[in-house]
C-alpha positions as semicolon CSV with decimal commas, in nm:
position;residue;x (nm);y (nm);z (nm)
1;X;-1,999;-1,369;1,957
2;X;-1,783;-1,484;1,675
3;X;-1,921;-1,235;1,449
4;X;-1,851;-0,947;1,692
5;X;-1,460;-1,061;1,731
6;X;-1,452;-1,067;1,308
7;X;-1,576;-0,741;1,353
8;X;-1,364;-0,590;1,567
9;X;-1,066;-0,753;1,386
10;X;-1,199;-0,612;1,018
11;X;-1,206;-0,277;1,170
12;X;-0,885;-0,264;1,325
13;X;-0,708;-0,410;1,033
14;X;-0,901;-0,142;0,798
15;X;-0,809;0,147;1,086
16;X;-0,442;0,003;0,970
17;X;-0,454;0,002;0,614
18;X;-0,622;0,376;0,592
19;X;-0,326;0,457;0,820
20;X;-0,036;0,339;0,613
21;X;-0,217;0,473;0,348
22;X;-0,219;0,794;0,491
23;X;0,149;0,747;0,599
24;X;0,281;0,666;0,246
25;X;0,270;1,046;0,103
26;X;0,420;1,155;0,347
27;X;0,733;0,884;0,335
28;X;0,731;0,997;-0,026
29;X;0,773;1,338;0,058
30;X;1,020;1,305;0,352
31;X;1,224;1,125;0,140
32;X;1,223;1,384;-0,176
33;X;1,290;1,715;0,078
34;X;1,568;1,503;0,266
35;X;1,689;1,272;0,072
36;X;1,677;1,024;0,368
37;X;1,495;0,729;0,389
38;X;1,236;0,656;0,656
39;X;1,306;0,387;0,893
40;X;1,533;0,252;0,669
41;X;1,306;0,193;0,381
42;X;1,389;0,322;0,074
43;X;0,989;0,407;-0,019
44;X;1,079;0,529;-0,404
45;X;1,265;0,285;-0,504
46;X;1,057;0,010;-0,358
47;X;0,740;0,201;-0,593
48;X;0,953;0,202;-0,844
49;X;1,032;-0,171;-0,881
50;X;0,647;-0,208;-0,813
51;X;0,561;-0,021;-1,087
52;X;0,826;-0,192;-1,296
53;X;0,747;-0,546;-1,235
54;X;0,349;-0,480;-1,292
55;X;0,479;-0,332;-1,645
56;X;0,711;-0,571;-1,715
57;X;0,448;-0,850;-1,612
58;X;0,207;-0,784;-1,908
59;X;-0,124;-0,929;-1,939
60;X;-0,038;-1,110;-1,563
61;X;0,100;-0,752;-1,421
62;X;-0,260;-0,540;-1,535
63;X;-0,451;-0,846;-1,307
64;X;-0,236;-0,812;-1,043
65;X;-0,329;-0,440;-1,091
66;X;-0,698;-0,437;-1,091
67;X;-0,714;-0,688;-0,814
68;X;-0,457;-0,513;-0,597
69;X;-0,702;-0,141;-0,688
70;X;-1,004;-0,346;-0,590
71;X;-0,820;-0,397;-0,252
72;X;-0,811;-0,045;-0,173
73;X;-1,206;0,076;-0,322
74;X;-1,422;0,138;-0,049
75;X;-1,734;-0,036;-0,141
């Protein structure tokens, strides 16, 4: 029983996470053509500062990196 509910709820929140995944390219892209922002979320600049802060974080910012990759690897 309990294992079917896990289940259900890993498989939704993975059907989520492959469709903000899917959604983020094409923020990016919206937001380079128009020069808009997508429900009010600036989707550059919030990479941007990403990317900065993992960079500016060093030794600490490349294992935040591989664990956040690891995340996203299908396995």
């Amino acid at each position: 029983m309990i294992e079917k509910v896990f289940g259900t709820v890993t498989g939704f929140l993975t059907g989520l996470g492959s469709l903000l995944m899917a959604f983020l390219p094409l923020t990016i892209l919206w937001q380079v053509l128009t020069g808009e922002t997508v429900f009010g979320m600036d989707v550059i600049a919030n990479l941007t500062s990403l990317v900065t802060g993992i960079g500016e974080g060093g030794f600490v910012g490349l294992i935040v990196l591989v664990l956040v990759i690891s995340f996203f690897q299908k396995k």
